[in-house]
C-alpha positions as CSV (number, residue, x, y, z in Angstrom):
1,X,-5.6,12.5,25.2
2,X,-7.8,12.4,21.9
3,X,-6.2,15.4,20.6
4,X,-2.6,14.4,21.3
5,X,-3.5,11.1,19.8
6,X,-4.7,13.0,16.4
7,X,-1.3,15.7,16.4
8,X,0.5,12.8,16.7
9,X,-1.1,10.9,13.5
10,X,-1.4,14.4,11.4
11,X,2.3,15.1,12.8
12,X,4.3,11.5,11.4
13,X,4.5,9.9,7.8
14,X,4.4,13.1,5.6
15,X,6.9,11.4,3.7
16,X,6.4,8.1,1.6
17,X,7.4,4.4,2.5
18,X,10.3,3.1,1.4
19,X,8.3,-0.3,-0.6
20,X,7.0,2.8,-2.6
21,X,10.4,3.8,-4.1
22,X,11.8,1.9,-7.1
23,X,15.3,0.1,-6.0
24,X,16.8,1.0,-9.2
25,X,16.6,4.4,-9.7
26,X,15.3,5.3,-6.1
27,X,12.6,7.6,-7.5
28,X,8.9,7.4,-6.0
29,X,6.7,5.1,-8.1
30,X,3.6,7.6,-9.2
31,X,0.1,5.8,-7.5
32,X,-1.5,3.7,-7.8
33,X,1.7,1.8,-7.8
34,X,0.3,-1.1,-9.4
35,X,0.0,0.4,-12.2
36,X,3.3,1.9,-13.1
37,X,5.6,-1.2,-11.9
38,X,6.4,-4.6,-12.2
39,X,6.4,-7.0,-9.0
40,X,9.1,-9.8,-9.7
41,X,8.4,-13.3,-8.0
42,X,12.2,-13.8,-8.2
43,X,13.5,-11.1,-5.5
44,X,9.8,-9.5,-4.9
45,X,11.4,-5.7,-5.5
46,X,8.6,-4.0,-7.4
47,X,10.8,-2.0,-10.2
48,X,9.2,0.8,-11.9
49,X,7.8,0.8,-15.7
50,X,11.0,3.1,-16.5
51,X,13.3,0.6,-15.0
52,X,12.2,-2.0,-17.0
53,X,12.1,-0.6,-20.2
54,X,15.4,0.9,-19.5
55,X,16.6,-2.8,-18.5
56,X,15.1,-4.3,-22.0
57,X,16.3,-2.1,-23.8
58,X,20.0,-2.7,-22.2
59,X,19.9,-6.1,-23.8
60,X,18.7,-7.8,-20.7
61,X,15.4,-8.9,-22.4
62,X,13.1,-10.5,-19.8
63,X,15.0,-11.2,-17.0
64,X,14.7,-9.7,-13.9
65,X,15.9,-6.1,-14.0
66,X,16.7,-5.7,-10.5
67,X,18.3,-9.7,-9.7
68,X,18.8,-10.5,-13.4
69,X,17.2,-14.1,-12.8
70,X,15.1,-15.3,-15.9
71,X,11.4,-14.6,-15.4
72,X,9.4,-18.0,-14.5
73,X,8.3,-20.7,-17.3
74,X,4.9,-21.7,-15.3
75,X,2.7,-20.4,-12.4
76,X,3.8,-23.3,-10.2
77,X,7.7,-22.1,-11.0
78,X,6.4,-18.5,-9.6
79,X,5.0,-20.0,-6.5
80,X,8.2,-22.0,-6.1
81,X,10.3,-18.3,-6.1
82,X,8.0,-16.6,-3.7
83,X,7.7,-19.8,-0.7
84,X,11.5,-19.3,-1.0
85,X,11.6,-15.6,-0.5
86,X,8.9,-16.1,2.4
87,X,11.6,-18.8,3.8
88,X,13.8,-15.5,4.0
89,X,11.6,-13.6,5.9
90,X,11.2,-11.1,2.5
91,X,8.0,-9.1,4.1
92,X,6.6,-8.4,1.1
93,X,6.3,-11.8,-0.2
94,X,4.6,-13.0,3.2
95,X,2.2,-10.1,2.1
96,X,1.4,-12.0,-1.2
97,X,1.6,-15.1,0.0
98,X,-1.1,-13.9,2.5
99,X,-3.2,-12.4,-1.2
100,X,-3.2,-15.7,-2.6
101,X,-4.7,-17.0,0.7
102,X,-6.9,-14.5,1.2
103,X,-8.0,-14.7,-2.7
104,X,-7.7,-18.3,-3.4
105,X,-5.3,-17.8,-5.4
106,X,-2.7,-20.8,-7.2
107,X,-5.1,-23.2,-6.4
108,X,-5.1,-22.6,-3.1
109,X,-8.7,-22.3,-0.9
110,X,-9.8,-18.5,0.2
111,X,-8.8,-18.6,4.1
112,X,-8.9,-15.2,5.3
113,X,-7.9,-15.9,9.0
114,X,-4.2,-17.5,7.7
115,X,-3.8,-14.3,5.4
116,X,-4.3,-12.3,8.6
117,X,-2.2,-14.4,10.1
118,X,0.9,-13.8,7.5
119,X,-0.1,-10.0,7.2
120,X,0.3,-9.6,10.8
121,X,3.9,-11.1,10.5
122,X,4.9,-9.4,7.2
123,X,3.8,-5.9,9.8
124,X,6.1,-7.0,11.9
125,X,9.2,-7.6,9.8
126,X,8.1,-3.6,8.9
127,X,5.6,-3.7,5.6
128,X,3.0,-1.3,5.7
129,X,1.2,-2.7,3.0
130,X,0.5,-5.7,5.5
131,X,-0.8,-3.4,7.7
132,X,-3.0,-1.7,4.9
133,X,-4.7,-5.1,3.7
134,X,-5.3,-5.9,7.2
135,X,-7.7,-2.6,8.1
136,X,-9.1,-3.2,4.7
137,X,-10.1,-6.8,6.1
138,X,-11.3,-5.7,9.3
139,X,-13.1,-2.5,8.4
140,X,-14.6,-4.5,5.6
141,X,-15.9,-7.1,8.0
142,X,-14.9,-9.8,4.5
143,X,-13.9,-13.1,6.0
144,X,-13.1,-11.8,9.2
145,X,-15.0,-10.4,11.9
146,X,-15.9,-6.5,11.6
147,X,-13.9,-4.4,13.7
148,X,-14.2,-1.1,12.8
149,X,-11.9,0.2,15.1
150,X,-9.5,-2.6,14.3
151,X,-9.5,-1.6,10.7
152,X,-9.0,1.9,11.8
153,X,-5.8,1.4,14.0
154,X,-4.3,-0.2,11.3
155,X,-4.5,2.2,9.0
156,X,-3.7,4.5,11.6
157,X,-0.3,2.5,12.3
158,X,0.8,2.4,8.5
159,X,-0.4,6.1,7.5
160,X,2.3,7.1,10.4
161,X,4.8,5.0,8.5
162,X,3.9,7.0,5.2
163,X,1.4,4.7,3.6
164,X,-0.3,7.2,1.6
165,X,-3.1,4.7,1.1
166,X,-4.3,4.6,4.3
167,X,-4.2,8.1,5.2
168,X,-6.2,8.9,2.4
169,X,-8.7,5.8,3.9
170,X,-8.4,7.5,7.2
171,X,-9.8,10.7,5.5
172,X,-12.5,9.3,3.9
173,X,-13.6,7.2,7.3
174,X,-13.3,10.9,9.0
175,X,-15.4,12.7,5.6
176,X,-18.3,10.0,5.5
177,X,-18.4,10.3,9.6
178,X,-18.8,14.2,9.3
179,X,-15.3,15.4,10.5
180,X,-14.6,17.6,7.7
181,X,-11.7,19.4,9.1
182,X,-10.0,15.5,10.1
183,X,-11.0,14.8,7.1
184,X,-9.4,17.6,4.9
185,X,-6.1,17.4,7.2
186,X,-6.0,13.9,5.9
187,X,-6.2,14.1,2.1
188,X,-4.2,16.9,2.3
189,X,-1.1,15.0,3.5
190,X,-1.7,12.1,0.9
191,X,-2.5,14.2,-1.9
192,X,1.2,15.9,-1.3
193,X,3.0,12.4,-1.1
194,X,1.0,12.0,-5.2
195,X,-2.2,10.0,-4.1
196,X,-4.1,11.3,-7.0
197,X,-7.3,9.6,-5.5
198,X,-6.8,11.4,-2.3
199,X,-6.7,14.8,-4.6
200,X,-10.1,13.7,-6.3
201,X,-12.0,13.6,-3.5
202,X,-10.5,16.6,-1.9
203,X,-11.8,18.4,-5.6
204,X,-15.1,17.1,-4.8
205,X,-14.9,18.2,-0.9
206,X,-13.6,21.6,-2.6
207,X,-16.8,21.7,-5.2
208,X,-19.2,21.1,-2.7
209,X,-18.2,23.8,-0.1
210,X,-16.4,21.4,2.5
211,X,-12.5,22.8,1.5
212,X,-11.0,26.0,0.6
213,X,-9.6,27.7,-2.7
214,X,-6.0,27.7,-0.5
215,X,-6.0,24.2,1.0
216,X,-6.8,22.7,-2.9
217,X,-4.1,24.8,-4.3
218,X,-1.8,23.1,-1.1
219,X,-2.5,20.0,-2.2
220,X,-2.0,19.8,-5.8
């Protein structure tokens, strides 16, 4: 049953999510995503850096370049933009609603157990990066309980949806618990879908012995 369990996780999100593609021009966003985007308050798409120089220099200045909407005058006015796209049932704006709880953010106390609480629902409406922040939380033990295994199966649940992030968590949970070949078989699959952290620690598996000359050139 264990070794159906792991085909079945090795065998499903090869490809990545669909949060991870820019709605503009429908390319993938290069990782870490945060990095080479822009998250807008106003319709919560995440557009990439391309995009939005593109959009700027189109003449549309600041505004949004997916919704067109001006960008907000104060912090409060952001706030206001997000609640409303949480009122839609927008799952990545319950996901940052649930940040600001969970970092006490906008003024608002850290409460861990009611970011859970908006993670889990944001999961259900289909966002893996709910799903990531919650096996962060409980492998992490920070504000919540630590459950291990908890953590695990929720990375487990988004890296079959193609959350490149928490496969390449899985496959360091499998590296540091001595499971090299889980471990490699991991990193592998997010190092294809251009998790360039996943790819340095496969280099360092590959320095120290622990990977092959074949399996790094498969991965890069």
């Amino acid at each position: 049953a264990a070794e159906l369990k792991y085909e079945k996780l090795y065998s499903q999100g090869h490809e990545r999510a669909e949060a991870d593609f820019c709605p503009i021009c429908l390319l993938a966003i290069p990782t870490p995503i945060e990095e080479y985007s822009t998250t807008r308050p106003c319709c919560m798409k995440t557009v990439c850096d391309g995009c939005c120089h593109a959009a700027t220099k189109g003449g549309f200045g600041v505004s949004c370049p997916f919704c067109r909407a001006p960008p907000p005058e104060s912090q409060g006015e952001a706030f206001g933009m997000i609640q409303k796209r949480v009122a839609a049932k927008d799952p990545e704006a319950i996901v940052e609603l649930g940040e600001m709880h969970n970092s006490g953010l906008c003024g608002m106390e850290k409460d861990v157990p009611r970011a859970i609480e908006l993670w889990t629902e944001a999961a259900e409406l289909g966002s893996t990066t709910a799903l990531f922040k919650m096996g962060s939380a409980y492998y992490s033990g920070e504000g919540v309980a630590r459950d291990e295994t908890k953590g695990i199966g929720h990375w487990e649940s988004a890296a079959m949806q193609g959350h490149a992030a928490s496969r390449a968590k899985l496959g360091c949970v499998e590296l540091q618990n001595g499971n090299c070949d889980r471990a490699v078989r991991h990193l592998m699959i997010s190092a294809k879908m251009g998790h360039k952290g996943s790819l340095d620690v496969f280099k360092g598996m590959f320095t120290d012995g622990l990977g092959t000359k074949a399996q790094y050139a498969e991965a890069l």
